[in-house]
C-alpha positions in Angstrom: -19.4 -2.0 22.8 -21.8 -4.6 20.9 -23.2 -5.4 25.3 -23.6 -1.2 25.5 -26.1 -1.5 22.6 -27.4 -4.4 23.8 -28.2 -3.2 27.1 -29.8 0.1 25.6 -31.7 -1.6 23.5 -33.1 -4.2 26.5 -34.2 -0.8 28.8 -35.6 1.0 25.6 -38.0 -2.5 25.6 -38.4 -2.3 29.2 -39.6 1.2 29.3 -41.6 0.6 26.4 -40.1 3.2 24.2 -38.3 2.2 20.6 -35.0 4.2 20.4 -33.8 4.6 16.9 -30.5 3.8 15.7 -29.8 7.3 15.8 -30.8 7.7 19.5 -28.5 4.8 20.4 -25.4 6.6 18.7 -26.0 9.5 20.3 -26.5 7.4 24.0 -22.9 5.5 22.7 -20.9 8.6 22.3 -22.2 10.8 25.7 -20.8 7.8 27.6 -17.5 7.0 25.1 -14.3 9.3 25.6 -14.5 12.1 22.9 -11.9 10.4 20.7 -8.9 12.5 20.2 -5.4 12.7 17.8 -3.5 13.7 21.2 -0.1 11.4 21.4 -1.4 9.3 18.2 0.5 9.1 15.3 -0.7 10.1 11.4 -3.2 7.6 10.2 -7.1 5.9 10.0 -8.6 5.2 13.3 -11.9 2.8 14.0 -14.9 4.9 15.4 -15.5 2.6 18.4 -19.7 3.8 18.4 -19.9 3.0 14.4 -18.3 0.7 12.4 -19.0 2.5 9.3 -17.3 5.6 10.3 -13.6 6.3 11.3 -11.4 8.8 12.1 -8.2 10.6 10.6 -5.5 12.1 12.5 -3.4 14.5 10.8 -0.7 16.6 12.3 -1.7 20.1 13.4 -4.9 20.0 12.2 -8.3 18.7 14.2 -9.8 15.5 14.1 -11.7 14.2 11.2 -14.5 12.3 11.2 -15.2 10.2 8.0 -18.0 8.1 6.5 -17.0 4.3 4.8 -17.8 5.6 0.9 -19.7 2.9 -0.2 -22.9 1.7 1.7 -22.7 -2.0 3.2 -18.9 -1.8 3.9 -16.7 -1.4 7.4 -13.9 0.1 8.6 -10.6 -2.3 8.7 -8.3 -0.3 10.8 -5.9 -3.5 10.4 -5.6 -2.2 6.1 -6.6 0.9 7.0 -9.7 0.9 3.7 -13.3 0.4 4.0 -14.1 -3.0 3.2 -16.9 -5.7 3.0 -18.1 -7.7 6.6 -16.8 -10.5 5.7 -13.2 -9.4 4.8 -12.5 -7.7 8.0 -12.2 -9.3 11.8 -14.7 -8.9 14.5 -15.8 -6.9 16.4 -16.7 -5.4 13.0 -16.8 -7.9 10.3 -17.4 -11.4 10.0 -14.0 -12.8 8.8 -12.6 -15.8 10.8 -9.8 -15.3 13.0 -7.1 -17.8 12.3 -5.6 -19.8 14.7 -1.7 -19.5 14.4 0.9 -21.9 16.3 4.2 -19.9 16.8 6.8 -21.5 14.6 10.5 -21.6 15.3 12.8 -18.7 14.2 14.4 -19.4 10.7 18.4 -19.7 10.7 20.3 -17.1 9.6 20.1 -15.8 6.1 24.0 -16.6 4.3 25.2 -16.6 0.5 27.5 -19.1 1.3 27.7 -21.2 -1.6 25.1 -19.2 -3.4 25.5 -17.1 -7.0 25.2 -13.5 -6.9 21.5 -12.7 -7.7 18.9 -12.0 -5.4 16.8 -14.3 -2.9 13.9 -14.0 -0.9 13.2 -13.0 2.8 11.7 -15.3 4.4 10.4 -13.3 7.3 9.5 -10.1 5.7 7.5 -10.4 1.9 8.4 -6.8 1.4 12.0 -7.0 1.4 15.1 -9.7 -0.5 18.4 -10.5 0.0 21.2 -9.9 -2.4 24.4 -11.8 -2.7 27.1 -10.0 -4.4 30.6 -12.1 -3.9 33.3 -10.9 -1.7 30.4 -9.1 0.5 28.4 -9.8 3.3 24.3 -10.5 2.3 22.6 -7.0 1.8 18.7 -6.8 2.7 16.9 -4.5 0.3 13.3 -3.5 0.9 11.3 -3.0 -2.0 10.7 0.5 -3.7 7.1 0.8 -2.9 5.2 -0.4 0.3 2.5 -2.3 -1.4 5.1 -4.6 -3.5 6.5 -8.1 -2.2 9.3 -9.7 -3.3 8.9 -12.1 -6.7 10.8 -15.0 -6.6 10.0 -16.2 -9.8 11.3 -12.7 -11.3 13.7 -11.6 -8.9 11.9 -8.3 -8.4 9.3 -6.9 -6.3 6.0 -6.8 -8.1 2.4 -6.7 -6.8 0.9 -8.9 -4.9 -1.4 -9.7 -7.7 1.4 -11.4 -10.0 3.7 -13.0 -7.6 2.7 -17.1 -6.8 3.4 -18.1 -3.1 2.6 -17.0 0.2 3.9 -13.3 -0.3 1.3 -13.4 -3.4 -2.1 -14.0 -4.5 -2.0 -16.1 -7.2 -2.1 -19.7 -7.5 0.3 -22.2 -8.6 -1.3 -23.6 -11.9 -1.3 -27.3 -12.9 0.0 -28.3 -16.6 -1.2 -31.3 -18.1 2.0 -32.8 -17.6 1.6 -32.3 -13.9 4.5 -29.7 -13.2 4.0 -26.9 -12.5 3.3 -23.4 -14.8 5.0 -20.8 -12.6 8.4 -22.2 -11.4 9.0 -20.9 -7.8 12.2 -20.5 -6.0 13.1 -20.8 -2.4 15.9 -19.3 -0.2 18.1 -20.7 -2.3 17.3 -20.6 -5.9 17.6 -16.8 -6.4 17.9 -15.1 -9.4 21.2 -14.8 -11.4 22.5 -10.5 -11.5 25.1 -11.4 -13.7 22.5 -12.3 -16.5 20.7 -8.6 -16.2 23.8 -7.4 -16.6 24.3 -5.5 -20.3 27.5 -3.5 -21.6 26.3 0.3 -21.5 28.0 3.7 -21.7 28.0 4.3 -18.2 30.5 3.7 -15.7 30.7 3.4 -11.9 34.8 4.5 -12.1 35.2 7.0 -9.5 31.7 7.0 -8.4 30.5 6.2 -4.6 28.4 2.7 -4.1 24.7 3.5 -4.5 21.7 3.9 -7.1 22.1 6.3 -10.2 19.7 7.5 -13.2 19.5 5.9 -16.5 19.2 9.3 -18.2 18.2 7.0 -21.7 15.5 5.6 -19.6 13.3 6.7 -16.2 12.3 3.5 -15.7 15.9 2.0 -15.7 18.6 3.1 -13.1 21.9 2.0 -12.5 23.9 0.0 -9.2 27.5 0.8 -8.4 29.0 -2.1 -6.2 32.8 -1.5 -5.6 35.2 -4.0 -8.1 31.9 -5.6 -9.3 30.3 -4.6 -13.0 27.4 -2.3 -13.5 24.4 -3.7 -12.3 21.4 -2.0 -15.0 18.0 -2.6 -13.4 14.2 -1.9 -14.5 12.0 -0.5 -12.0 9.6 -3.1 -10.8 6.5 -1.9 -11.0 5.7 -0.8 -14.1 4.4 3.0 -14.1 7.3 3.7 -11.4 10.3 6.1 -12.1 13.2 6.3 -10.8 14.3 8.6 -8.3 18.3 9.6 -7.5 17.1 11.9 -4.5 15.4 9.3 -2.7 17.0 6.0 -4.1 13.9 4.1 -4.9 11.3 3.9 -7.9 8.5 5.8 -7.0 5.1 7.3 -8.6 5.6 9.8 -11.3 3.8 12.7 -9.1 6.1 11.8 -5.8 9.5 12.3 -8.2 11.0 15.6 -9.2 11.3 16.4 -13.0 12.6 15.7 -15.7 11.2 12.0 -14.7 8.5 13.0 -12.1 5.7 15.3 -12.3 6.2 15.9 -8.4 5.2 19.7 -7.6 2.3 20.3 -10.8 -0.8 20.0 -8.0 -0.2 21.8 -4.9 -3.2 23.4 -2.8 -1.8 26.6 -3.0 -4.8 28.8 -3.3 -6.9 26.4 -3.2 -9.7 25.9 -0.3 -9.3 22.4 1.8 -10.9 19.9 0.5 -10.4 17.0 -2.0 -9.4 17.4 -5.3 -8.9 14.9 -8.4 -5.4 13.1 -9.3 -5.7 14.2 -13.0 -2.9 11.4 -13.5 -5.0 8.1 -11.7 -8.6 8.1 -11.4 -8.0 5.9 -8.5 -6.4 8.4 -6.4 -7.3 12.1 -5.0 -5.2 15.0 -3.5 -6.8 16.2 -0.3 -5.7 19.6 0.7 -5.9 21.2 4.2 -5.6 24.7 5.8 -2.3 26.1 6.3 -0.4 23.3 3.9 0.6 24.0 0.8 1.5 20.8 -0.2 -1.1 18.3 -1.0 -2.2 14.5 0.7 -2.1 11.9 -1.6 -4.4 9.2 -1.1 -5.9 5.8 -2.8 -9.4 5.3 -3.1 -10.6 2.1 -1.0 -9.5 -1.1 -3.0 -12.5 -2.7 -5.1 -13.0 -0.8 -8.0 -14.1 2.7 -7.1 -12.8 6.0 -8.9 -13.3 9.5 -7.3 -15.4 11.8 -8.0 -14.7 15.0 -8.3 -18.5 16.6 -8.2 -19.0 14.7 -5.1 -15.3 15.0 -3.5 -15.7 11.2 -2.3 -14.8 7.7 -3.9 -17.7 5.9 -5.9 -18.3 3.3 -8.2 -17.9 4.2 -11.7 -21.4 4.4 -12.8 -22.4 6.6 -10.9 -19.4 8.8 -11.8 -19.2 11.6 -15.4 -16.3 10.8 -17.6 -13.4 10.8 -17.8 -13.0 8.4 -15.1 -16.7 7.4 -14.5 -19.2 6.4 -17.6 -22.3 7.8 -16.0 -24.0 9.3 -19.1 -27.1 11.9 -17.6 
């Protein structure tokens, strides 16, 4: 694409006429195939003519065609969020490819000779293995996509508070030269049997599987056959849990009495985007014919949305109560 504009831009000189940036677009897209959602599944796509534009596919409905919120950034189809040059790969941004040698497979994951608890994967961040004795290794994926599996707590928890190379923190350095934040490997997992708590409820005559704490949303419940009750917190804190679906999730995904799941829906309401009432972060965009609301984040990197503008800003420039713009 970047030889296209190059080429314009060389007969534009030869000719001796400028062509604006505007003109070039416009010369892009009458020789690019009209882009469309045909055969592609729901999600973000890069506008191959702009790099600050993209496109959305959603089912049954057309094409849209969006604009990167904030000015200076690029769409990353990769993390599907407008981003910064130098955070995203070429051909849009500026951030170095790395050069990866293929490494051999790991062995099989076992519990032989291994407490009950839980351990890492160590080919998938989002996901841990559990060994409960008498019983082959179960892999659990986390509740949420955006959490990765904490060794150093035995839970998934965001990337931003886990240390290793599922995480983004850094091991720190005491002064007597060990280290702050103990990590574990395959196999140092953490210990169930110490979470474990006498309670009132009881897995007699109940089916393996996940059930409410009805004390407590964040809490639920594990039933393993001819093992005691497993009592677990939700690992991200905010989640609730959710019987239906078997995972903690968002307050507004879950049904009542734990959930707020069904208080915003876009009946009656014209398409759009509307404000999550619940996380400044987030907005509800609805769409013709659908009753049920989108739920989407705002691009990572401190921006809230505005509901005057119906698009994602920074805060300043956004009226209270999620902005502090004053006039």
């Amino acid at each position: 694409m970047l030889r296209v504009l190059v080429v314009l831009t060389l007969v534009s000189l030869a000719v001796g006429t400028p062509i604006s940036k505007d003109q070039l677009l416009a010369e892009l897209r009458s020789i690019i195939e009209p882009f469309s959602c045909a055969g592609r599944a729901q999600a973000m796509y890069s506008d191959p003519a702009d790099c600050t534009m993209f496109y959305e596919c959603v089912d049954g409905h057309p094409v849209y065609h969006r604009s990167c919120a904030l000015t200076g950034t690029v769409f990353d189809q990769g993390d599907q969020i407008c981003d910064w040059p130098e955070n995203v790969p070429p051909p849009c941004g500026t951030e170095p490819v790395p050069v990866t040698t293929e490494a051999p497979p790991p062995p099989p994951f076992t519990c032989d000779d291994k407490p009950a608890g839980t351990y890492p994967d160590v080919t998938n961040c989002r996901a841990y293995w559990e060994c409960v004795p008498g019983h082959p290794p179960y892999n659990r994926p986390c509740a949420l996509q955006e959490l990765v599996y904490n060794p150093d707590k035995g839970v998934c928890d965001w990337p931003r508070d886990v240390v290793g190379p599922c995480g983004e923190l850094q091991r720190k350095r005491t002064l007597n030269g060990t280290d702050e934040n103990s990590g574990t490997d395959e196999n140092s997992g953490t210990n169930e049997n110490s979470g474990t708590e006498e309670t009132g409820f009881s897995c007699a005559g109940r089916t393996d599987g996940l059930y409410s704490d009805p004390d407590n949303c964040a809490m639920y419940y594990e039933c393993v056959a001819n093992h005691p009750v497993y009592h677990r917190p939700c690992a991200n804190h905010g989640t609730v849990f959710d019987e239906a679906d078997q995972i903690c999730d968002w307050p507004a995904n879950v049904a009542p009495p734990c959930g707020t799941e069904g208080i915003f829906t876009c009946a009656g309401k014209a398409p759009g985007s509307y404000a999550d009432p619940s996380d400044c972060a987030k907005f509800y965009q609805c769409v013709v014919d659908h009753a049920d609301p989108y739920h989407f984040d705002c691009p990572a990197g401190g921006l809230v949305f505005d509901p005057e503008k119906k698009i994602c800003e920074w805060p300043w420039t956004v009226a209270q109560p999620c902005g502090y713009k004053t006039d």
